[in-house]
PyMOL CGO cylinders between C-alpha atoms (Angstrom):
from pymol import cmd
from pymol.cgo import CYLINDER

trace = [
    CYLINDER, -159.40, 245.32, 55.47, -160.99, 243.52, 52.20, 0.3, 1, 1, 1, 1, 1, 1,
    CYLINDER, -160.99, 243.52, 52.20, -164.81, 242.83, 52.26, 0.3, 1, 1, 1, 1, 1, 1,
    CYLINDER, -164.81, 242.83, 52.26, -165.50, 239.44, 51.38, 0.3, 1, 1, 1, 1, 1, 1,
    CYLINDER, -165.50, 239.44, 51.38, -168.56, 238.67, 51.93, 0.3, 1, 1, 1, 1, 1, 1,
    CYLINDER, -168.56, 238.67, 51.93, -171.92, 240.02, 52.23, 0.3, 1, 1, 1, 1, 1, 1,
    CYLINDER, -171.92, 240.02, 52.23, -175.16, 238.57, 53.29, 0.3, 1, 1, 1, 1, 1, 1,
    CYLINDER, -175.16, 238.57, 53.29, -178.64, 239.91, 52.55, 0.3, 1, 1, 1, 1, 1, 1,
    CYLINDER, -178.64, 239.91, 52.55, -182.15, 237.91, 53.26, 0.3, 1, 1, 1, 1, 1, 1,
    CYLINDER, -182.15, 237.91, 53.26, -186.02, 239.01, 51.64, 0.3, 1, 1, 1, 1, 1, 1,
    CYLINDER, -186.02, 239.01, 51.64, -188.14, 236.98, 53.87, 0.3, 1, 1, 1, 1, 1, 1,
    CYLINDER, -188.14, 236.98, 53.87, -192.08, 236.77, 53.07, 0.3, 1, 1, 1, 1, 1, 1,
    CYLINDER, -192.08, 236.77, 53.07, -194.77, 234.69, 53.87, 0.3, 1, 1, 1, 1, 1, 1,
    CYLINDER, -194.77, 234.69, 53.87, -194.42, 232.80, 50.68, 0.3, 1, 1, 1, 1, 1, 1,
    CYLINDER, -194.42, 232.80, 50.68, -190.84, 232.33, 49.95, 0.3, 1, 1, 1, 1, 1, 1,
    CYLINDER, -190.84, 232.33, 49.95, -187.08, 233.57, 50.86, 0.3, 1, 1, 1, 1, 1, 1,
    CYLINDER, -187.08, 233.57, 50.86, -184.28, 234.94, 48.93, 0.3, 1, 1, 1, 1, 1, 1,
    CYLINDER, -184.28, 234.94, 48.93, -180.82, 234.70, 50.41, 0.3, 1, 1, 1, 1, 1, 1,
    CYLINDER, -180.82, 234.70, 50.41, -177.94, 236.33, 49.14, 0.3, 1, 1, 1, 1, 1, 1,
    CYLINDER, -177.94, 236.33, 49.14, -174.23, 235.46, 49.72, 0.3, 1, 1, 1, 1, 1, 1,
    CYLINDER, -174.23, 235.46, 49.72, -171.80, 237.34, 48.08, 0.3, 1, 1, 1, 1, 1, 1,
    CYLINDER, -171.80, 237.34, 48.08, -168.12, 237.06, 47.49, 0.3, 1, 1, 1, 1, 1, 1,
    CYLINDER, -168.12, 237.06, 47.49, -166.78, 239.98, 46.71, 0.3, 1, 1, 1, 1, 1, 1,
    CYLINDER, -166.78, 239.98, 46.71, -163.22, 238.39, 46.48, 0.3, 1, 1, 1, 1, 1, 1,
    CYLINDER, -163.22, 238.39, 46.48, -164.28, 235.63, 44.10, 0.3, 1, 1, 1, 1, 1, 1,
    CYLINDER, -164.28, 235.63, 44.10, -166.82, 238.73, 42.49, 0.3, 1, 1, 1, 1, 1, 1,
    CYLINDER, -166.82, 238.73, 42.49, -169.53, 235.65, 42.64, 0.3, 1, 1, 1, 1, 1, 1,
    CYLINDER, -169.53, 235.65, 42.64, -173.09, 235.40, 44.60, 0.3, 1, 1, 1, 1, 1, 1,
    CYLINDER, -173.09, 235.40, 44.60, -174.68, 232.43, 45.59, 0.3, 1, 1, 1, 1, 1, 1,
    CYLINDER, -174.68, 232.43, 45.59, -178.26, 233.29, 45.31, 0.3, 1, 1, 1, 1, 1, 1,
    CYLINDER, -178.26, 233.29, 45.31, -181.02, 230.67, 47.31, 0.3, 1, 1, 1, 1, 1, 1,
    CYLINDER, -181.02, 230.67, 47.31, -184.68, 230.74, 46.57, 0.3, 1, 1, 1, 1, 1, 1,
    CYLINDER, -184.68, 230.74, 46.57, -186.53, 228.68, 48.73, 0.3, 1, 1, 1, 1, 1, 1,
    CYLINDER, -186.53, 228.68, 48.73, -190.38, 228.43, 49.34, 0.3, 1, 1, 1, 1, 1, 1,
    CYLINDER, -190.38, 228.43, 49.34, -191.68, 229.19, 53.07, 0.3, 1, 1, 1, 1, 1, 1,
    CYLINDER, -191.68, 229.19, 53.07, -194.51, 227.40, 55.38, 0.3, 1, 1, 1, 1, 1, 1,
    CYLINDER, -194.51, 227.40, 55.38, -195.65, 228.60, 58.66, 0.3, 1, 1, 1, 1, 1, 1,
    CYLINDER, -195.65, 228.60, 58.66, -196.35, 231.99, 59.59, 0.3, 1, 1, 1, 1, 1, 1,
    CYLINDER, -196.35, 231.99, 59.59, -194.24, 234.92, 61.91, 0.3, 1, 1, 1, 1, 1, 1,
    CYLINDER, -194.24, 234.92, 61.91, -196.80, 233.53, 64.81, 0.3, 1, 1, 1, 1, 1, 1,
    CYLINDER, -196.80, 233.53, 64.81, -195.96, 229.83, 64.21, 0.3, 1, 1, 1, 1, 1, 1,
    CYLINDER, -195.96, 229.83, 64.21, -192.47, 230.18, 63.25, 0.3, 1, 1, 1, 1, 1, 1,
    CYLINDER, -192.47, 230.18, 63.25, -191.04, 230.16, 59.36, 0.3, 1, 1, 1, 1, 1, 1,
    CYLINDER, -191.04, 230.16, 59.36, -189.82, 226.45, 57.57, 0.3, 1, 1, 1, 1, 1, 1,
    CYLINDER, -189.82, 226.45, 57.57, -187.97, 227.23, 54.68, 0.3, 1, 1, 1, 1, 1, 1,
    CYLINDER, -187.97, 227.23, 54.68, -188.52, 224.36, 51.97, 0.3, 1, 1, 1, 1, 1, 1,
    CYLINDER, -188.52, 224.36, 51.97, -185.70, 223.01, 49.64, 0.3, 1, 1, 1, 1, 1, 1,
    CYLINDER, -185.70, 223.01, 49.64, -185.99, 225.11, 46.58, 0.3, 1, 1, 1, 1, 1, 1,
    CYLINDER, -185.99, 225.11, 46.58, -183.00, 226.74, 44.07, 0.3, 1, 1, 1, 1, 1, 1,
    CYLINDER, -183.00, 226.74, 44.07, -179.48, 227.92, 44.52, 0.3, 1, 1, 1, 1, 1, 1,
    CYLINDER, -179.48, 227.92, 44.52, -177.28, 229.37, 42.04, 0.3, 1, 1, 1, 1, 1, 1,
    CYLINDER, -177.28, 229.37, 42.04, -173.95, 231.04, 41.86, 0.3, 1, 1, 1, 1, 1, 1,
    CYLINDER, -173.95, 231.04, 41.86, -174.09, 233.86, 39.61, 0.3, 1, 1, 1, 1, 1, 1,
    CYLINDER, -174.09, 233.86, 39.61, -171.79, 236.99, 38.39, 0.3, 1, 1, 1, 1, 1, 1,
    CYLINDER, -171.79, 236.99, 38.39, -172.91, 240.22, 38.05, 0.3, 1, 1, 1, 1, 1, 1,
    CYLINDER, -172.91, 240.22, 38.05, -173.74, 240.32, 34.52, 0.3, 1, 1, 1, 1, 1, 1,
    CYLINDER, -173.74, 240.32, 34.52, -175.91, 236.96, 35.06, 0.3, 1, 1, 1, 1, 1, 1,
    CYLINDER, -175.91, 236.96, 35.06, -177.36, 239.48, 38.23, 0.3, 1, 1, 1, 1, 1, 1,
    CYLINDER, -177.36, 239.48, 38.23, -178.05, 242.36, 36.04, 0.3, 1, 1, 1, 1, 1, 1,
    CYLINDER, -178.05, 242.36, 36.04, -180.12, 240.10, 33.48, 0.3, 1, 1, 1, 1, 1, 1,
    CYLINDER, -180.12, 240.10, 33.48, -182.22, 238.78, 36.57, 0.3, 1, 1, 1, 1, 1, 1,
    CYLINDER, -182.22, 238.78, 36.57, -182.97, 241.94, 37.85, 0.3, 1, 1, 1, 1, 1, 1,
    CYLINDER, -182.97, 241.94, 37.85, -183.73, 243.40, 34.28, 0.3, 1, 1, 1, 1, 1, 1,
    CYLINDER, -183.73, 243.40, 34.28, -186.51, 240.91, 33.47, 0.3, 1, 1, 1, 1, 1, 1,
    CYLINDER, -186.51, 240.91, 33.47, -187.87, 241.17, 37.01, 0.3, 1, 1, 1, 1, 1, 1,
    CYLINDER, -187.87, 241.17, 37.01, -187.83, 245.07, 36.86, 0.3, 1, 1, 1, 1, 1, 1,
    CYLINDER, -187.83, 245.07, 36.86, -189.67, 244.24, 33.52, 0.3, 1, 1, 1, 1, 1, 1,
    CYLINDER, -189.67, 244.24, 33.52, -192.94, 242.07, 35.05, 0.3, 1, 1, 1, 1, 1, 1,
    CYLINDER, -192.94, 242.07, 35.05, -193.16, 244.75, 37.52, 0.3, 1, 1, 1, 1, 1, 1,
    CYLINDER, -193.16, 244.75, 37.52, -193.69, 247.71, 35.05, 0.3, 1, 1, 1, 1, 1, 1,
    CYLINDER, -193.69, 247.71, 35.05, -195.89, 245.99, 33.11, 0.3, 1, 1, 1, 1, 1, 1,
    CYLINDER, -195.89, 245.99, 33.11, -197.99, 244.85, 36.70, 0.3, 1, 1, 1, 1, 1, 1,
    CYLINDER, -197.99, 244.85, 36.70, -197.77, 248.69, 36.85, 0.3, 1, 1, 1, 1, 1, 1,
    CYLINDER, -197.77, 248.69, 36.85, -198.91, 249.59, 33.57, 0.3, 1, 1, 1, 1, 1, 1,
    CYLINDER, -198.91, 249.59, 33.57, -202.17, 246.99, 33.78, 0.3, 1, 1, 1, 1, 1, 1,
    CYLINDER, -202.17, 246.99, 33.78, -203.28, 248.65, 36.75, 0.3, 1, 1, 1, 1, 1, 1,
    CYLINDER, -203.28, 248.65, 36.75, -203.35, 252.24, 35.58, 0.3, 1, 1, 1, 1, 1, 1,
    CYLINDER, -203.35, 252.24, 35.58, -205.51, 251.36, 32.64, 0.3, 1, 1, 1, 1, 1, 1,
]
cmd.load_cgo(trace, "trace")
């Protein structure tokens, strides 16, 4: 049996990321969406961004976020 989809979820006290991905269509809907509340109150997740990308459009994400992290890493080993 094909895989078709799969569905992954980063949830923080700040904002969400929500990942749908087609593996059929080889496409992922990607939602970012800012977050009120708290775990005690309960979350509200806020209107905020959704995209479909590929995997190449993925890789360039995840490159320039990888990026901003080593250099947070860098700063605070000087």
């Amino acid at each position: 049996m094909l895989e078709l989809i799969r569905k992954n979820t980063f949830l923080t006290d700040q904002f969400t990321i929500e990942t749908d991905t087609n593996v059929d269509s080889a496409l992922s809907v990607v939602s970012i969406n800012a977050v009120d509340g708290n775990e005690a109150d309960g979350f509200k997740e806020n209107t905020g961004i959704t995209l479909s990308l590929d995997y190449e459009e993925l890789d360039e994400i995840i490159f320039i976020l990888q990026e901003a992290s080593n250099a947070l890493k860098r700063s605070e080993n000087r």
